[in-house]
N, C-alpha and C positions, 0 to 999 in steps of 0.2 A: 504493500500500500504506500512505500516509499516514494515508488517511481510513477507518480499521476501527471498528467497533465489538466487536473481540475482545477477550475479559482484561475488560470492562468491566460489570462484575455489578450488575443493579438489585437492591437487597439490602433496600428500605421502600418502601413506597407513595410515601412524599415524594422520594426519588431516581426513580422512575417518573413520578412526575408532575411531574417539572422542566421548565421552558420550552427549554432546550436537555440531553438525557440525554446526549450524545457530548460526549464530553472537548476534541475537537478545534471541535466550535463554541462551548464556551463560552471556551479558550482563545482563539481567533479574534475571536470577538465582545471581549473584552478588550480584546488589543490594538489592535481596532480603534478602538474608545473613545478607549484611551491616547492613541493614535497624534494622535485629535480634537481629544482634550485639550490633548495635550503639543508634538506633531511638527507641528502647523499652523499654530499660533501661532507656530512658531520661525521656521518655513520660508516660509509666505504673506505677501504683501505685502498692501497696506493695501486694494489693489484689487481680490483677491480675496475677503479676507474681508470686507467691505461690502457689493460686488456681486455676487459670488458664491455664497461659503459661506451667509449670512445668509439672502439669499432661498431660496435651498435647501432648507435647514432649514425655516422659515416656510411653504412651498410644501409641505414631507413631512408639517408637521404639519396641513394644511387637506386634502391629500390624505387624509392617515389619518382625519380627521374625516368626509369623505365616504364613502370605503369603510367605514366601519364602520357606513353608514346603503346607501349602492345593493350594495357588494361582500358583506356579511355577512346585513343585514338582508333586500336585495332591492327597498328604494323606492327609485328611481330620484328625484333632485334635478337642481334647475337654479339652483336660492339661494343655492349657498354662499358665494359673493361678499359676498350679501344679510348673511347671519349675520356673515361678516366685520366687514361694516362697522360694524353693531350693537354687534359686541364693541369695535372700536377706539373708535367714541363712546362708548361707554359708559366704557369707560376712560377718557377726556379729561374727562366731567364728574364724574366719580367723585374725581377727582386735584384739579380745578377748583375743585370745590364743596364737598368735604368736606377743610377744614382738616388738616394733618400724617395723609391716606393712605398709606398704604405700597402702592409700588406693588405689587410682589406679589399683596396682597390686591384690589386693584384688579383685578387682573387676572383672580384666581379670581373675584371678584363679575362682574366684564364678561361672562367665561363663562357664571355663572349667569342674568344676563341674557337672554345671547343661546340659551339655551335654553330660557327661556318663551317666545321668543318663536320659538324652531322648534317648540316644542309649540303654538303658538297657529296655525301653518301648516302642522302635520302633521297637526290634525285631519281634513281630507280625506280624508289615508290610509285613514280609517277605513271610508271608503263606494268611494271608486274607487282603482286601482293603474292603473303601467305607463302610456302615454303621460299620461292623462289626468292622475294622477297628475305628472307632468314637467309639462304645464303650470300647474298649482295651484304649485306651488312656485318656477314661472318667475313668476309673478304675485306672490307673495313677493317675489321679487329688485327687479322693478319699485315696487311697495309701499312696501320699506322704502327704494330711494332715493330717492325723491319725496318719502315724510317727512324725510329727512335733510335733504332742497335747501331744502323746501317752510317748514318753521317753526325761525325762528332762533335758540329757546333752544340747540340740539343744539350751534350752532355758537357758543354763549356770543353770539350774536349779531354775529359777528364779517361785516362786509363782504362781506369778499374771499370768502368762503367756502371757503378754504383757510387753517387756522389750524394754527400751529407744537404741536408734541407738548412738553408739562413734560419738562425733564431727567428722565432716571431716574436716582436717589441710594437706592441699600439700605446701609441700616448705617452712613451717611455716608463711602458710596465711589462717586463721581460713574462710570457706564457712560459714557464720555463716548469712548473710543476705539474702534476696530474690534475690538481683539482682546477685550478686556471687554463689549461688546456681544455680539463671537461667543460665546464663551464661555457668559454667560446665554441667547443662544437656544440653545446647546448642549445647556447643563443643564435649561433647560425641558421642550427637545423629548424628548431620552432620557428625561426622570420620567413625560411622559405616554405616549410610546412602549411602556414597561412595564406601564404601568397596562392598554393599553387590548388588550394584548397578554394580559395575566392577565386582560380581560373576557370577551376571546372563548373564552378557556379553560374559563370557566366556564358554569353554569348562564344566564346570563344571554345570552353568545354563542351558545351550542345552541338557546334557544330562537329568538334573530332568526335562525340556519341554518333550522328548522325552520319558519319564517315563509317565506322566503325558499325552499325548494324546493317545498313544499306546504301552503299556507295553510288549507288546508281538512281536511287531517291531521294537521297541529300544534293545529288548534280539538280536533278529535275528541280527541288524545290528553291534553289537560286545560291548552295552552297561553292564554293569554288575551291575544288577538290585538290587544286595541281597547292594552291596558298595555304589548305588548312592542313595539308599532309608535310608539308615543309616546315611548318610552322610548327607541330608535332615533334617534327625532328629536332629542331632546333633547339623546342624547351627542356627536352627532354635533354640534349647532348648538352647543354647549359648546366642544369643539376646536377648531372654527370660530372660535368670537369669540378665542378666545385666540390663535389663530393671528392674525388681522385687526388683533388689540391690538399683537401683535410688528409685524406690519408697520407699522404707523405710528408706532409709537414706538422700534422698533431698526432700520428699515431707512428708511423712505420720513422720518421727522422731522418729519412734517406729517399731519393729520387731513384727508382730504377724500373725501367722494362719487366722485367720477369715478377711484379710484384704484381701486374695487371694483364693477364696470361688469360685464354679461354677458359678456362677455369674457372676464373674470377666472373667472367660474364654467365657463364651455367650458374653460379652462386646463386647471381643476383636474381638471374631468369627463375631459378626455385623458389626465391624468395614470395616474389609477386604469386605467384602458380599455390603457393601454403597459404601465403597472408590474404590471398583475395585480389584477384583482377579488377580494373576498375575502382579502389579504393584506395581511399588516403590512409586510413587505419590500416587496412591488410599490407600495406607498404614495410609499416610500425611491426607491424604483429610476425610476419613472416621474416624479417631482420633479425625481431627477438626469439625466435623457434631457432632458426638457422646458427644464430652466433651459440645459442645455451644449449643446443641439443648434442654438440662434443662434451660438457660439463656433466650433462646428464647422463649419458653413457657410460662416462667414466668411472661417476661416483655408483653407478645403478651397478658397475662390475665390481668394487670397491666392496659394498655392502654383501654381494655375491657370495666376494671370499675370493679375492685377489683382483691383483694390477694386469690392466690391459695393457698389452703392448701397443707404441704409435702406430706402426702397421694393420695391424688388426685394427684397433679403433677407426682408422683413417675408411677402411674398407668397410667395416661396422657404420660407419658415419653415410658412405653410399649407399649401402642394400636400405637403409632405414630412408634417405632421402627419395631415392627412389619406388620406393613401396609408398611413400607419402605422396609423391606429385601422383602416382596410379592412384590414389585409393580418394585424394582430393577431385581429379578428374570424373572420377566416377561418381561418387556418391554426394561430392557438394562440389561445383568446378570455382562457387567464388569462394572457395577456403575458410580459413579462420573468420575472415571481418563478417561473412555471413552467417556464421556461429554465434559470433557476439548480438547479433544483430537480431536473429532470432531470438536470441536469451533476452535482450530488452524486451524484447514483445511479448512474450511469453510473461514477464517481469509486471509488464504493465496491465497484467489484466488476472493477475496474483492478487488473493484465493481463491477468485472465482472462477469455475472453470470456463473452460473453452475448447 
């Protein structure tokens, strides 16, 4: 009887068109912020939020960049890795080469980068969809790391080809521990989380839905298919780089190719396929299954009666990933966020039946 919407009168267009209208999820949503804000930093040790929390976040915000191009829009990617990478060089020569950057700005510029050049790989879209589509953009992924390995301005020309990420200093206060680290992918993640949350709200989200269920009656109805699919690409390879720039610079501390490997983009593809296509939460939710489900594994053999070896675990980690996108497909295909989603409903009409 917690979760009502009784007594609760939309009284303007702008209370009706609020991102959360129920009292009780924007209170929720709140505290659940605060709690990010306030209660993690207190309570978490150095080892979580490093290894943990960091990637998490980093990981929500490359998922959300994909679903808002295969989950909303409907093209199916295999680059996000790719765009990753893009974004984090970019960032590194950006900081390098242009005298007193701020990284911030760096960061927006890295993004804008890396979304010419998911437009310069989303032009395909234009002529084929759907597997074909998946491999044009897997030929991206390979593409952009061959240029990365292949010519060594990218890497300042450095050897090893693994080279150390610039501190990050805003306002001249060094990020230089975990919880200020967390924190800023904190506040990055939730300002784009909202953004991209009020994109899909709008005119701009309805038309990549209307792309994305019938491309050939969204043309009819006066949408322009060749702009909203480009335009898909580009938000999406945006988040990406910025997500890819966090990762080397708040989590991994080193710039390298092999760290945004196909691999990496399968991850993220799992993520979206668990948490929910088409959703901003399933983004959230399928990042936090993904990153905690090696934890859980581990401790689940722990309690067992012994240490899993890395090998074993690593392969334990795919038969279970794998059994999950089959078992998601089948039996719910928009994943976790439609679990959740169900359970409010079900919530909101508790005791009574139905």
């Amino acid at each position: 009887m917690l979760y009502r919407e009784s007594g609760q009168f939309k009284t303007s267009y702008v209370r009706d068109q609020a991102i959360f209208p129920i009292a009780q999820d924007r209170w929720g949503l709140f505290l659940l912020l605060l709690f990010a804000a306030v209660g993690v930093p207190l309570i978490a040790n150095e080892y979580w939020l490093g290894s943990i929390l960091i990637p998490f976040l980093i990981f929500s915000l490359a998922a959300l960049g994909l679903n808002l191009l295969t989950g909303y829009a409907g093209q199916l990617s295999l680059g996000t890795a790719g765009f990753m990478a893009v974004g984090a060089f970019a960032t590194y020569n950006l900081v390098v080469r242009i005298p007193e950057m701020p990284i911030l700005l760096a960061f927006v510029l890295a993004g804008l980068i890396a979304a010419g050049v998911g437009l310069l790989f989303g032009l395909p879209s234009l002529r084929i969809k759907g597997f074909y589509l998946a491999v044009a953009t897997l030929a991206a992924q390979f593409t952009i790391e061959w240029v990365l390995t292949s010519f060594g301005w990218f890497t300042n020309y450095d050897a090893s080809g693994v080279i150390s990420a610039p501190p990050i200093v805003i306002l001249g206060y060094a990020f230089d521990t975990a919880v200020s680290r967390y924190l800023l992918t904190l506040g990055i993640v939730v300002l784009l989380a909202l953004v991209a949350k009020n994109l899909v709200r709008g005119a701009i989200g309805r038309s990549w839905m209307a792309v994305r269920d019938m491309d050939v009656a969204a043309e009819v109805i006066g949408i322009r298919l060749y702009r909203t699919k480009l335009l898909a690409f580009a938000v999406s390879s945006f988040y990406c780089g910025i997500a890819g720039a966090l990762w080397a610079f708040l989590y991994l501390g080193t710039v390298e190719p092999q760290a945004f490997d196909l691999n990496r983009s399968f991850q993220v593809l799992f993520m979206i396929i668990v948490g929910g296509l088409g959703s901003i939460l399933g983004s959230f939710l399928g990042a936090a299954f993904i990153v905690l489900l090696p934890i859980l594994l581990n401790n689940a053999a722990v309690l067992l009666g012994g240490q899993v070896r890395a090998d074993t675990l690593s392969n334990l980690e795919l038969i279970v990933f794998g059994g999950l996108i089959v078992f998601f497909l089948i039996v719910e295909p928009h994943g976790l966020a439609r679990l959740w989603q169900i359970a409010k409903e079900k919530l909101r009409l508790w005791p009574f039946p139905y």
